[in-house]
C-alpha positions as CSV (number, residue, x, y, z in Angstrom):
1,X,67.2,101.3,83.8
2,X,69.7,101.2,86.5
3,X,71.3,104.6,88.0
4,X,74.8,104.5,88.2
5,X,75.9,106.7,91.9
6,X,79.8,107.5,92.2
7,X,80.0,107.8,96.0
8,X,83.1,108.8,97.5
9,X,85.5,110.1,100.2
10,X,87.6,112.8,100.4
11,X,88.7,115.8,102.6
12,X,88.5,119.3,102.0
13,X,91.4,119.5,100.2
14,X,90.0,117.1,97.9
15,X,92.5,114.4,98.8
16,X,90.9,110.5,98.5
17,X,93.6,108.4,100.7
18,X,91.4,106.3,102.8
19,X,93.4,107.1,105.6
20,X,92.4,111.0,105.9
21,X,89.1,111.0,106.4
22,X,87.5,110.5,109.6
23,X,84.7,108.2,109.8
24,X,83.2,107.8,112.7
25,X,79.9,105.5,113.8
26,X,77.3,107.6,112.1
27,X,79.3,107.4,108.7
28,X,79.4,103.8,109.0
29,X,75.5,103.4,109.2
30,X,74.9,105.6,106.3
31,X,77.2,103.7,104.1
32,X,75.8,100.5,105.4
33,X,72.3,101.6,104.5
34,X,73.3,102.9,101.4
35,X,74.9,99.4,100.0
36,X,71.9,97.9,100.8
37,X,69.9,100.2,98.4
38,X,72.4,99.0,95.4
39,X,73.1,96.0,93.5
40,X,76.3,95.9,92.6
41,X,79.6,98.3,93.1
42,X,82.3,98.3,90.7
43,X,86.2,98.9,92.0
44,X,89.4,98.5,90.5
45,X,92.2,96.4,91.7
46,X,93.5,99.0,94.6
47,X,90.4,99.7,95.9
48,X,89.5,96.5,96.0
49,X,92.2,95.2,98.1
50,X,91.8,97.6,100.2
51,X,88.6,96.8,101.0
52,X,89.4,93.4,101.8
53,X,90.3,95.2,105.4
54,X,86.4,94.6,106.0
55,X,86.3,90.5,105.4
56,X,88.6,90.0,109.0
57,X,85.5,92.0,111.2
58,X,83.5,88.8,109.6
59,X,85.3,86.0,111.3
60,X,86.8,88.8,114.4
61,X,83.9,91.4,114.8
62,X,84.9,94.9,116.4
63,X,83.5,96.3,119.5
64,X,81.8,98.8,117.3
65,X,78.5,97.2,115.8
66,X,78.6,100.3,112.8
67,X,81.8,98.5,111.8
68,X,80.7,94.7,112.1
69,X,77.4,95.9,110.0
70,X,79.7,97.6,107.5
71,X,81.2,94.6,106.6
72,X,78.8,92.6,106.5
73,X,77.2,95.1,104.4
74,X,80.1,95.3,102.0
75,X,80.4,91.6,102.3
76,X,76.8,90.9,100.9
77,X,77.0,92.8,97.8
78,X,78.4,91.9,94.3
79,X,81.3,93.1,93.6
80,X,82.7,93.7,89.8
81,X,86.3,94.3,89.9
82,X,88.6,95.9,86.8
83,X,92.1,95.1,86.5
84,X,94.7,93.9,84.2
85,X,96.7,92.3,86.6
86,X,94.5,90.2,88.9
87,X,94.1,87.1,87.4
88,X,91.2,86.3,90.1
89,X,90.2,87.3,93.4
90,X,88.2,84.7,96.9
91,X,85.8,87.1,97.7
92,X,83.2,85.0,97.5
93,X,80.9,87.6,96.2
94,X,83.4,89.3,94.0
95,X,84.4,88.9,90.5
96,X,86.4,89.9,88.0
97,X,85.1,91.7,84.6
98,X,85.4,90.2,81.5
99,X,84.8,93.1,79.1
100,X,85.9,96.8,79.5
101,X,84.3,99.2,81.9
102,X,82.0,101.0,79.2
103,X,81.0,97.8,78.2
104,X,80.2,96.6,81.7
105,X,78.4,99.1,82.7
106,X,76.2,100.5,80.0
107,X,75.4,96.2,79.8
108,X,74.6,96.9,83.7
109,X,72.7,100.3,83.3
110,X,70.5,98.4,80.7
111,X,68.9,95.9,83.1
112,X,66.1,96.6,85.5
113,X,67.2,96.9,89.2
114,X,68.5,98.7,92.2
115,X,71.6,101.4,91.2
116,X,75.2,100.2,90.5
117,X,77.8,102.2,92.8
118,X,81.4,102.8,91.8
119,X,83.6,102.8,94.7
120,X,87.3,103.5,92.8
121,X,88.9,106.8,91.9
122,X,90.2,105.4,88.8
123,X,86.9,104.4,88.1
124,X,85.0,107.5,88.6
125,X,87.6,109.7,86.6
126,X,86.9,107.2,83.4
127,X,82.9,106.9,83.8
128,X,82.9,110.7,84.1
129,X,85.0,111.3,80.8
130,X,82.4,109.0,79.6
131,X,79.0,110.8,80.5
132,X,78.1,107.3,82.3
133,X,77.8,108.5,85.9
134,X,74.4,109.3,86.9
135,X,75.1,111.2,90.4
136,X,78.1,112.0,92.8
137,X,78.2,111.2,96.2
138,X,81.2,113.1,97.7
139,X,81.5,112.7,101.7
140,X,83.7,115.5,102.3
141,X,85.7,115.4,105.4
142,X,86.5,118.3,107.9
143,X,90.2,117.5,107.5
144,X,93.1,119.3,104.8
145,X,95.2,116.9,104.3
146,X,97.6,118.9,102.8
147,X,98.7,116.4,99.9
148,X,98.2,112.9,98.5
149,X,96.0,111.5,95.7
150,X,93.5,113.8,94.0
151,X,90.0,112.5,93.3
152,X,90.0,114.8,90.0
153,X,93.9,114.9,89.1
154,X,94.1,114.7,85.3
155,X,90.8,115.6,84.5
156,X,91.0,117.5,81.0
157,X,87.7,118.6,80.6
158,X,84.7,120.8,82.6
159,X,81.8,119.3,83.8
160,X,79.6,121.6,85.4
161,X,77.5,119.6,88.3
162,X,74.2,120.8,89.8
163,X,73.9,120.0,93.8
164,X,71.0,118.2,94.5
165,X,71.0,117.9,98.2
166,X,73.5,118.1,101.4
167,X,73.7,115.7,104.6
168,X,75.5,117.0,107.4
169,X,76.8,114.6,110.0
170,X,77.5,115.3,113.5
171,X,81.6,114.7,113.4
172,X,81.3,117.5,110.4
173,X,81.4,115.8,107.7
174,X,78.9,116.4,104.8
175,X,77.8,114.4,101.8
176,X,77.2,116.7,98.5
177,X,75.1,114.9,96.4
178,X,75.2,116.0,92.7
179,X,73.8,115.1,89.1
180,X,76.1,116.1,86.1
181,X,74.5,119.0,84.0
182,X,74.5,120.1,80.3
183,X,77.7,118.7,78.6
184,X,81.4,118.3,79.3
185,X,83.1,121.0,77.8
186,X,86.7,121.0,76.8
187,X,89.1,123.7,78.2
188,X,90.3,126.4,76.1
């Protein structure tokens, strides 16, 4: 059975524009390593364009081998992407779903293999309402960026997480890595 890992970026604030955060060198290895311990990573349509950023360092690498290795990285593994609107997409290793996310990935958890990632805020938000989400991965920024997109706006209900481990990196940014524990209780 296949875990499913919800890693994601953020600052302190809790803000998830991709344009906050900081990453440096260091950041860029671990996420490069940690795509290569996965099989697939599901996005949704936004996230997924903007990752498309990281297919122009395949034909015009940076000076920065962390970034060239990144893409290549994110190049290399399947990609399953969720939207209504796309009707399809040229990553070569990217495709779109054809049944609903719940469906996708309990079909996914089911099969033997290395873990399935979800890289998309709107993705996380649903999987969690769902129980489906094995661990959070939350690199936390040392930046407040003092407004933007939430990573948990709208959520209705408490989940209460247990930390399972920290990783500090030298620019001061940290990875909390969590498992969900007991059940999702509703507010009162």
């Amino acid at each position: 059975m296949r875990k499913v890992i919800a890693a994601f970026n953020m600052t302190l604030d809790g803000v998830c524009d991709h344009t906050a955060g900081l990453p440096d060198e260091e950041i860029h290895r671990h996420y490069t390593e940690l795509l290569g311990e996965g099989d697939a990573i599901l996005y949704g349509k936004t996230t997924y364009q903007l990752m498309e950023f990281w297919r122009t360092f395949l034909e015009n690498p940076s000076k920065e081998k962390s970034m060239n290795d990144f893409a290549m990285a994110i190049d290399k593994i399947p990609k399953i992407v969720f939207s209504h609107t796309l009707k399809n997409v040229d990553w070569k290793t990217a495709t779109l779903a054809n049944q609903d996310l719940e469906e996708t990935l309990l079909e996914l958890k089911q099969q033997p293999g290395k873990p399935v990632f979800i890289g998309s805020r709107s993705l996380i938000i649903q999987l969690m309402q769902l129980n489906l989400v094995d661990e959070y991965q939350f690199c936390v920024y040392p930046v407040v960026a003092g407004g933007g997109l939430q990573l948990f706006e709208n959520i209705s209900d408490r989940t209460i997480l247990k930390l399972k481990k920290t990783k500090a990196f030298n620019g001061g940014a940290v990875i909390l890595y969590y498992e969900p524990e007991g059940k999702v209780f509703e507010k009162t």
